[in-house]
N, C-alpha and C positions, 0 to 999 in steps of 0.2 A: 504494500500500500504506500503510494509517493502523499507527498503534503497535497496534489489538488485534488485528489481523491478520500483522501483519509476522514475526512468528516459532510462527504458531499450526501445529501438525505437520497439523491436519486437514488437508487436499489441499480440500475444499471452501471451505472460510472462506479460504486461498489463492488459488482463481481465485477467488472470485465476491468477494472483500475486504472480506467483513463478518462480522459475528460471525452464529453457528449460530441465536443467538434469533429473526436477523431474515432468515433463509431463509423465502421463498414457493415457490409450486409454480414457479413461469416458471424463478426460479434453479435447482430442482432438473432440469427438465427440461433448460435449458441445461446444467447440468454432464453430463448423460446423453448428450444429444446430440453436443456439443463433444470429448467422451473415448469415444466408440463403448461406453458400456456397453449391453450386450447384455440383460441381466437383472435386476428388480428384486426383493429378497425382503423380506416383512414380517415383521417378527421382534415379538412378543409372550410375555406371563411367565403360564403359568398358574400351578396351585395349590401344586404341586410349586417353584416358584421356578426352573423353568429357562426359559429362553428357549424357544418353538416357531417354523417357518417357514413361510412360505409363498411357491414360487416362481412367478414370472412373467417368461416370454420376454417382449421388447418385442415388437410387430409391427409396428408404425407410431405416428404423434404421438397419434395420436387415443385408441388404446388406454391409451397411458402415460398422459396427460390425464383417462382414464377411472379407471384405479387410484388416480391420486394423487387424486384429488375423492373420489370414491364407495367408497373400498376393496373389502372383499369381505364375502363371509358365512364363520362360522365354526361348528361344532356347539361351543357352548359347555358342554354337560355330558359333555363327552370333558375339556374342561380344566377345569374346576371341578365338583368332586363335588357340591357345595350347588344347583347348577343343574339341574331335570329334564329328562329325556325328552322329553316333552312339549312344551315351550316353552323350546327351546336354542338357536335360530340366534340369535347375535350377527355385529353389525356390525363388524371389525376396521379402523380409519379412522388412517392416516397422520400421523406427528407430526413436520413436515418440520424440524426444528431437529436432530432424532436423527439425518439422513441421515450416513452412511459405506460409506465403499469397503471392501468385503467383503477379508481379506485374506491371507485363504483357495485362494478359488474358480479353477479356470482360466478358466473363461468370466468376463469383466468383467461386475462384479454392484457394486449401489448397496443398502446394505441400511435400513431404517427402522422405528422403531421405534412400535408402535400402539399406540392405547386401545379401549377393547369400549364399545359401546353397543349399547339395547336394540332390540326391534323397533319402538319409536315415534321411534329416533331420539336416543334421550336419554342421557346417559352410564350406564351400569353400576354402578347404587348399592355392588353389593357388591365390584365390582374394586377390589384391592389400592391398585394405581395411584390411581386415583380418592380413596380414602378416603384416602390422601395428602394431594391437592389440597385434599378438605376440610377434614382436619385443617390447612393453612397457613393456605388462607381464613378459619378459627375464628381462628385464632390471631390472623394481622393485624388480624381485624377488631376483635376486641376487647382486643388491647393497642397496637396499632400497630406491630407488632417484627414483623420479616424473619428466621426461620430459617436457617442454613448449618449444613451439616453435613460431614463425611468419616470414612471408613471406615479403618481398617485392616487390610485383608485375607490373613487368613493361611492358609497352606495347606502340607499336606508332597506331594516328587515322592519315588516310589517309584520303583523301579530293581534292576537286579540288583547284587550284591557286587563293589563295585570295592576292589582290596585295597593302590590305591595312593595315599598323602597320605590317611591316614587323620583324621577328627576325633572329640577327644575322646567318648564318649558325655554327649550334653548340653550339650555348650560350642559349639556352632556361633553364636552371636550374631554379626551381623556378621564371620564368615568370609569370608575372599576365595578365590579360585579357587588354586591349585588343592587346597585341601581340602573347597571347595563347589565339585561337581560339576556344578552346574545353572543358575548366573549367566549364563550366555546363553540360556536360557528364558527366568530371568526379564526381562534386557532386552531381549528380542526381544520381548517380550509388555508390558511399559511401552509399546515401541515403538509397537504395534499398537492398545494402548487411548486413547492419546494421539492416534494417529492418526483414532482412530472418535472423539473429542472426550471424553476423560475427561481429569481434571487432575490431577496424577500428580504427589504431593512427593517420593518417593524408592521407592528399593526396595533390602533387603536379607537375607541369609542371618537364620533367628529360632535359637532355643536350639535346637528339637528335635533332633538325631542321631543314630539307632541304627541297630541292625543287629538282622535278626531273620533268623534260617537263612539262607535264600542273598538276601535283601533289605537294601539301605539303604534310609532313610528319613532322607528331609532336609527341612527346615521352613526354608519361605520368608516372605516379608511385601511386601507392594506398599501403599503409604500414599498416602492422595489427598491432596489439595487442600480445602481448604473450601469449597464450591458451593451453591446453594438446595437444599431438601432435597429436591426433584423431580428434580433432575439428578443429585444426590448416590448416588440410588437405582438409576437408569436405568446409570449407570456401571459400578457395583457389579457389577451384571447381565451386562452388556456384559461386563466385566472377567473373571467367572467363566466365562463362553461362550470368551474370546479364552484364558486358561490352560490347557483342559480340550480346546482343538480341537491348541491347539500339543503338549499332552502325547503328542496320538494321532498329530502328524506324529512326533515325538522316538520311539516308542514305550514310553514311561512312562507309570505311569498319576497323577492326580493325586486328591487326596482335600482338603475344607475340610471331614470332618466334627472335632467338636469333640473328642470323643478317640478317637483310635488305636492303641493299647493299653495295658495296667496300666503304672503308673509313669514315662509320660513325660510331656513337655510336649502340653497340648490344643493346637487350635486356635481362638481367639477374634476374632468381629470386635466389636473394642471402635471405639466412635462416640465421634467427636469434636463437639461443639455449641458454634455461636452465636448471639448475637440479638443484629440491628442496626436499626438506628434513622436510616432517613434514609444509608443506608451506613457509618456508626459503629458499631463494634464497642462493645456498651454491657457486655461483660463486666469491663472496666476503669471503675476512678475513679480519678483520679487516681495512678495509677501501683500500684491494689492491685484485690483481687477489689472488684467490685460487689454491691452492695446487692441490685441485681438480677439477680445472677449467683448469688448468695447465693441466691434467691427460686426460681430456675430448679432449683439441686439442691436444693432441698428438694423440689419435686415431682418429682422425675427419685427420689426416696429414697422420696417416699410413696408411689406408681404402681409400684416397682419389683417388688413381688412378681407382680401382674400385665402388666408388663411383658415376664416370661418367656413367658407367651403368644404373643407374636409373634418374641421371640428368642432362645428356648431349646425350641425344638419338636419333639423328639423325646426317648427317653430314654436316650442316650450323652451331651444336653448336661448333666446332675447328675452324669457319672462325671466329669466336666471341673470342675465348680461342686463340690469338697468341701473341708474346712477344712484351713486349715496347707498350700497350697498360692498360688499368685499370684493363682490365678483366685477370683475373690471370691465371699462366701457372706453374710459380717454388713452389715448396710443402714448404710454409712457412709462418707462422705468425708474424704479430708486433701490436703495438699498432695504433690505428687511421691510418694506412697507407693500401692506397687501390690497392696497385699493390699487396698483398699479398692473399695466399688464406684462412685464418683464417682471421681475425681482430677482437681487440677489440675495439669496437666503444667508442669513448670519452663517460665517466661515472660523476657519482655526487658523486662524494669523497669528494668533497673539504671539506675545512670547512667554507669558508665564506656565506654565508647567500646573494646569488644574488638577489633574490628577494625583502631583504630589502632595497637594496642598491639602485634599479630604484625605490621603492617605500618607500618613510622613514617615511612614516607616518602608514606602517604594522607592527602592537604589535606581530602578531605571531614568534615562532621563529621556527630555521631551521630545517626540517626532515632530517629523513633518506631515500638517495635515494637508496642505496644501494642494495635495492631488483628490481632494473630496470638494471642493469648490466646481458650483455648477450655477445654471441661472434658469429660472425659471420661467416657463411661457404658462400663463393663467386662465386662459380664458376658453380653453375646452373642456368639454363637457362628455359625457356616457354616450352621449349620441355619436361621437364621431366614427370615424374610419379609419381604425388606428394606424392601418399598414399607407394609406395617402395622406395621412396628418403628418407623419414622422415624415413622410416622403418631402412633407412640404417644409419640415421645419430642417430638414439636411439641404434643399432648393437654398434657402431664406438664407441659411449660415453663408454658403456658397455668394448669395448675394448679397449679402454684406461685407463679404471680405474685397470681391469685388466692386463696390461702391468709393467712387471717387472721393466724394465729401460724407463718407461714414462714420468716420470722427466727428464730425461737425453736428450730424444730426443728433449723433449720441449724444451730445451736448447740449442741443436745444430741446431734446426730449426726457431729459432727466428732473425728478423732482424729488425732493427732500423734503417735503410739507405734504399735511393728508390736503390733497386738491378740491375737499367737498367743503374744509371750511368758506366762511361767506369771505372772509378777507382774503381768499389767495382765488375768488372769481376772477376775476381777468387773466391770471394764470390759465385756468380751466379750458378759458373759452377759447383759448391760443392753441392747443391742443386738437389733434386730429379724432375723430371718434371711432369706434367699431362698428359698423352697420348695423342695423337695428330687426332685420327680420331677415327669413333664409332668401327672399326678391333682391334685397342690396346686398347680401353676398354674392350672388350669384352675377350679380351688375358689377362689383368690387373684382372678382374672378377674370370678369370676360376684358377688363380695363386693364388687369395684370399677366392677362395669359402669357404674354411672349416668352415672360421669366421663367414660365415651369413648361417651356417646350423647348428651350434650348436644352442641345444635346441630346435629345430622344429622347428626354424622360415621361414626360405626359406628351400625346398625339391631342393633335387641331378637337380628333372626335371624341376621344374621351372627356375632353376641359369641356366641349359641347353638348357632352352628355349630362354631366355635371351639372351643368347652368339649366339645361332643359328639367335635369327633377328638382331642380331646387325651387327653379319658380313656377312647379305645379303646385305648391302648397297656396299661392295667390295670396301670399301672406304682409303684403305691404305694410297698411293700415291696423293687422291684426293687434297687436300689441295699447294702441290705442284706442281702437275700438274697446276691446275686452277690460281695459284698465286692470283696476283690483276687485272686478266679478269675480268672488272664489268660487259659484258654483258654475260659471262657463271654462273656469282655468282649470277646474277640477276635470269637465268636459272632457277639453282637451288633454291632460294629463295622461288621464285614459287611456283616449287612442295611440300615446306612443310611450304607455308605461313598461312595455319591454325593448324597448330602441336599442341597438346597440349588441 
């Protein structure tokens, strides 16, 4: 057993004692073999952003042999609406690094995660997945910097009225049991993601808390790890599959749409971003943000109206994005301040040595944290699309390293004051905004296309496709219209309370 192995919770990268990147088919099939799984399932993300399956009894070597090389055929315009009729069977083809023990299932099941390819064999221009990949390729190739990313994933469990260890309305942040009801979900489900190979920094009870007639609603958070941003996504996925199956053993239901009804806390998955260089974290210099950290939000500010396109894509995400609330609306960063939509999350510069200081009888002394400094992009939501979000925010990085006067913007867009006070209005109003419904994303999108079709990573028809389902919701005016009606927002809540 090497140290990347020695305490990895995957059950596979345990026997076969290597890391997940460097699983071949011979390792998976030995794992199948070795542990009598019985069953393999393909699991793939259509358009809708949920996982689908596809099962397969083993029968013998030869068969499993046959799966894992050649995969299978899928109707691909059953899972992407942009796909026709006519010319729909994709290839579904095994991505043996995703292999996990299903954790679920009675029958012993190995499950894997695939990518589409076409009928000639060739990758699927238009999958999610895929425009990922190219958006990294763009990126490395023309600045030489490695992406990382993580997620943090929020979500509320619904439940019926427990009337005992009540918590405040709103104050559940980091509650513990027993006034969070649900803290064994969520470690049983760390458990379970960790296990399928996600990287998992923490998990804890979020602010949401209420009651609505005979229902509580409790808001959780599960935070990753910083990984490349192909694994980062694949997790995410994973992660919302392994929450939403444990909900239906518990019998509770679960929801990550971004709000849930008038006046409480949304749900947001705000993305954490790095870029490294040779495995150096290059968002630090010398113990302060980066110049080209700096350069990164500035295109993460310019991009970001169109940005909502891939994650704010329905229209419950603008009842979540309105002003004078956490969840951000004006195009600006600061440090540790969360009404903004970049943040730099408080980092370990310092120089004093905290750890000796509660403990003074520790002889080590102090590291460098400095390769844990990341920045944060705030303003998506459960509804997105994770594998075209990441796509869009490795685009953005790319374009602001590229941006002439990137520094400069950086500059004019930073704030150090909470921008809702009344004294710092004029401030505010200087400020560029987020589009207010999925019609001005999708207007914001078509105004920025040229940026996400250089280099082949999004095609004319995909960005077209895009913009055609966003402004089938005719959602202009909605947001206005509907104000603080809770019983129409409740309506709509509804219809896109499993999004994502």
């Amino acid at each position: 057993m090497n140290e990347l192995t020695e305490m990895n919770p995957n059950p596979l990268v345990q026997y076969l004692n290597k890391p997940s990147e460097d699983f071949t088919k011979e390792d998976i099939m030995k794992f199948i073999e070795d542990h009598n799984i019985e069953m393999v399932n393909f699991r793939y993300v259509g358009w809708d952003g949920r996982l689908k399956t596809l099962n397969f009894i083993i029968s013998n070597k030869n068969h499993l042999d046959s799966i894992l090389t050649l995969g299978e055929r899928v109707d691909g315009s059953s899972l992407f609406s942009f796909i026709e009729a006519g010319s729909s069977d994709l290839y579904v083809i095994p991505r043996y690094k995703t292999a996990f023990l299903n954790p679920f299932t009675e029958i012993p099941s190995l499950d894997i995660l695939c990518s589409y390819f076409n009928k000639d064999g060739e990758p699927l221009e238009s999958s999610p997945e895929y425009i990922l990949k190219k958006a990294h390729l763009a990126l490395k190739k023309n600045t030489g910097l490695e992406m990382e990313a993580m997620g943090e994933l929020e979500y509320y469990v619904i439940f019926d009225y427990e009337s005992l260890f009540e918590t405040d309305d709103q104050r559940g942040y980091h509650e513990s049991t027993p006034f969070t009801k649900w803290e064994a979900l969520r470690t049983e489900a760390m458990r379970a993601i960790a296990q399928a190979g996600g990287k998992i920094k923490y998990g804890h009870s979020e602010v949401g808390n209420f009651s609505q007639g005979n229902l509580i609603y409790e808001q959780n958070e599960i935070e990753f790890s910083p990984t490349n941003i192909e694994d980062a996504a694949d997790q995410l996925l994973i992660a919302k599959w392994i929450l939403r199956s444990l909900a239906y053993k518990y019998g509770v239901s679960i929801s990550f749409a971004p709000k849930i009804t008038a006046g409480k806390a949304g749900s947001g998955l705000h993305i954490h971003t790095r870029l490294l260089k040779h495995g150096k974290n290059m968002m630090i210099e010398n113990g302060r943000l980066s110049d080209l950290a700096k350069k990164t939000i500035a295109g993460f500010l310019d991009l970001a109206p169109s940005l909502t396109a891939f994650g704010n894509i329905n229209p419950t995400s603008y009842f979540r994005l309105v002003p004078h609330q956490e969840a951000p609306t004006s195009i600006c960063w600061g440090d540790r301040n969360r009404s903004v939509l970049v943040r730099v999350p408080l980092g370990w510069s310092g120089k004093s040595d905290m750890s000796h200081q509660v403990n003074p009888k520790e002889t080590t002394s102090v590291k460098d944290y400095s390769s844990r400094q990341t920045v944060e992009f705030r303003c998506p939501d459960g509804s997105a699309d994770v594998y075209l979000l990441l796509a869009g925010l490795a685009i953005a990085a790319r374009h602001g390293l590229e941006m002439k006067d990137a520094l400069d913007y950086a500059d004019k867009t930073y704030v150090d004051i909470n921008i809702f006070d009344e004294e710092h209005k004029d401030q505010l109003n200087q400020l560029s905004q987020l589009p207010d419904s999925c019609w001005k994303s999708a207007e914001c999108l078509s105004d920025q296309r040229q940026v996400y079709l250089q280099y082949g990573v999004f095609s004319e028809g995909m960005i077209n496709w895009i913009i055609k389902y966003l402004k089938s919701f005719n959602d202009q005016t909605l947001r206005k219209d509907i104000g603080d009606n809770e019983e129409e927002i409740i309506k709509l809540v509804k219809h896109f309370f499993h999004c994502g």
